[in-house]
C-alpha positions as CSV (number, residue, x, y, z in Angstrom):
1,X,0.0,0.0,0.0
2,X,1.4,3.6,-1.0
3,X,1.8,5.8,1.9
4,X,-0.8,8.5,3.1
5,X,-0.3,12.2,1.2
6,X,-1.3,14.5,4.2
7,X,-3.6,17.0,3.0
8,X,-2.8,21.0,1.8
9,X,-3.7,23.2,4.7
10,X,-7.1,24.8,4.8
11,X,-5.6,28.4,3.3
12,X,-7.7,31.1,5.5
13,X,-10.3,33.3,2.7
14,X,-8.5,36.4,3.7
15,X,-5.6,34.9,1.5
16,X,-7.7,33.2,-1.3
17,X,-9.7,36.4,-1.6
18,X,-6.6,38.4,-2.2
19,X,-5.5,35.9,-5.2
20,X,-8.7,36.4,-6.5
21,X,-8.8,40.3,-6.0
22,X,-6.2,42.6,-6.9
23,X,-5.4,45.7,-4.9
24,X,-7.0,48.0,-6.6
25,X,-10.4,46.2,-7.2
26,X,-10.4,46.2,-3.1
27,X,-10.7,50.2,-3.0
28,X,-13.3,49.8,-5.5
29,X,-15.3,47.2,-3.5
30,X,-15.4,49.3,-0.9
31,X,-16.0,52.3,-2.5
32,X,-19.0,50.6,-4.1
33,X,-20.6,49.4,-0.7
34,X,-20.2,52.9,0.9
35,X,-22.5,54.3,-2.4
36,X,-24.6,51.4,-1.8
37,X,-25.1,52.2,2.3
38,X,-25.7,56.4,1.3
39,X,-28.1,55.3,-1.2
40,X,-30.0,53.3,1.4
41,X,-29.6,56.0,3.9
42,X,-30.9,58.5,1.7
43,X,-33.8,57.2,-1.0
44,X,-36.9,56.5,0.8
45,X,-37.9,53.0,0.3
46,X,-40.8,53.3,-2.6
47,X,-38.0,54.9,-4.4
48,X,-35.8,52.5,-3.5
49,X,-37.6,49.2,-5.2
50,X,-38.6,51.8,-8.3
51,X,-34.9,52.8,-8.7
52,X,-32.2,50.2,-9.2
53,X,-28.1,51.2,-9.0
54,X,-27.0,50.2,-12.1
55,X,-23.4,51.1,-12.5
56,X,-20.9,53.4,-11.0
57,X,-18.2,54.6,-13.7
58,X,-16.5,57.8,-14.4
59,X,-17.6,59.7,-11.8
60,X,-21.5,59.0,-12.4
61,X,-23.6,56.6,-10.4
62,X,-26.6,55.3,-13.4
63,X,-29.7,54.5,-11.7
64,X,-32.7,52.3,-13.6
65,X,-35.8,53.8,-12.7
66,X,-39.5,52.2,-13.6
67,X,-41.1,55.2,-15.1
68,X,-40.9,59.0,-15.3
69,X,-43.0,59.9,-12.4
70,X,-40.5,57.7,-10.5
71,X,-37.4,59.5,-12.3
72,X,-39.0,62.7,-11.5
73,X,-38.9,61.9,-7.8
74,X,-34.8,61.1,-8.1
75,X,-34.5,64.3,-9.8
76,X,-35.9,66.2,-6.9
77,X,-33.5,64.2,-4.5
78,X,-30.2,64.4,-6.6
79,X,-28.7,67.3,-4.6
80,X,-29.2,65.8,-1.4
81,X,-28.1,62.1,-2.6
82,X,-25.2,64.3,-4.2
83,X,-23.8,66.1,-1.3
84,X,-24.3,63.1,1.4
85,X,-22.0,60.4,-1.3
86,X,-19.8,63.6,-1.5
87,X,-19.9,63.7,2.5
88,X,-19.3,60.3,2.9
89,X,-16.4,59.6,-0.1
90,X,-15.0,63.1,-0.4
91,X,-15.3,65.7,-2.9
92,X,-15.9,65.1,-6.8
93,X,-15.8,61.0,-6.5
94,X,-19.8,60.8,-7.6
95,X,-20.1,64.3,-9.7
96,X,-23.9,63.4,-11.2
97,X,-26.4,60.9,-10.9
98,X,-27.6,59.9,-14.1
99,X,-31.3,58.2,-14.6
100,X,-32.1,55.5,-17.2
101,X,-35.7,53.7,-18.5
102,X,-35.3,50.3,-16.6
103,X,-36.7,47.6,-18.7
104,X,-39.0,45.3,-18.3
């Protein structure tokens, strides 16, 4: 009978997350999750399941919205939802807020 390989350590996720994940894409994460957590802070709930974060790129946070009534309501909310993300991620990292036709 061959002898017994003994098994690879368990590696802790801390290290397999950070093969998986560059640097970079860390700040990003984060970044990303502290958008999310103003967004939830600031848009009332209706607004919230009628407006979905889309993408955040270039400085500009798109948001899918149902309809135009519910697009309008964003619109009125933008400078708040603008100055709290600039409050909590500093100046000029979300400069607009732009607002899509969601589909379907």
């Amino acid at each position: 009978m061959a002898p017994r390989k003994t098994a690879p350590r368990p590696l802790p996720l801390r290290e397999v997350l950070e093969g998986l994940i560059k640097p970079g894409d860390w700040q990003a994460l984060e970044q990303r999750r502290r958008i999310r957590e103003v967004w939830e802070r600031v848009v009332p709930p209706p607004l919230q399941a009628q407006a979905v974060l889309v993408e955040f790129r270039r400085r500009e946070l798109v948001v899918a919205v149902a309809s135009g009534a519910w697009m309008q309501e964003l619109h009125y909310l933008k400078p708040r939802l603008l100055a709290e993300l600039e409050a909590a991620l500093g100046p000029g990292v979300v400069r607009e807020v732009r607002c899509l036709p969601r589909e379907g």
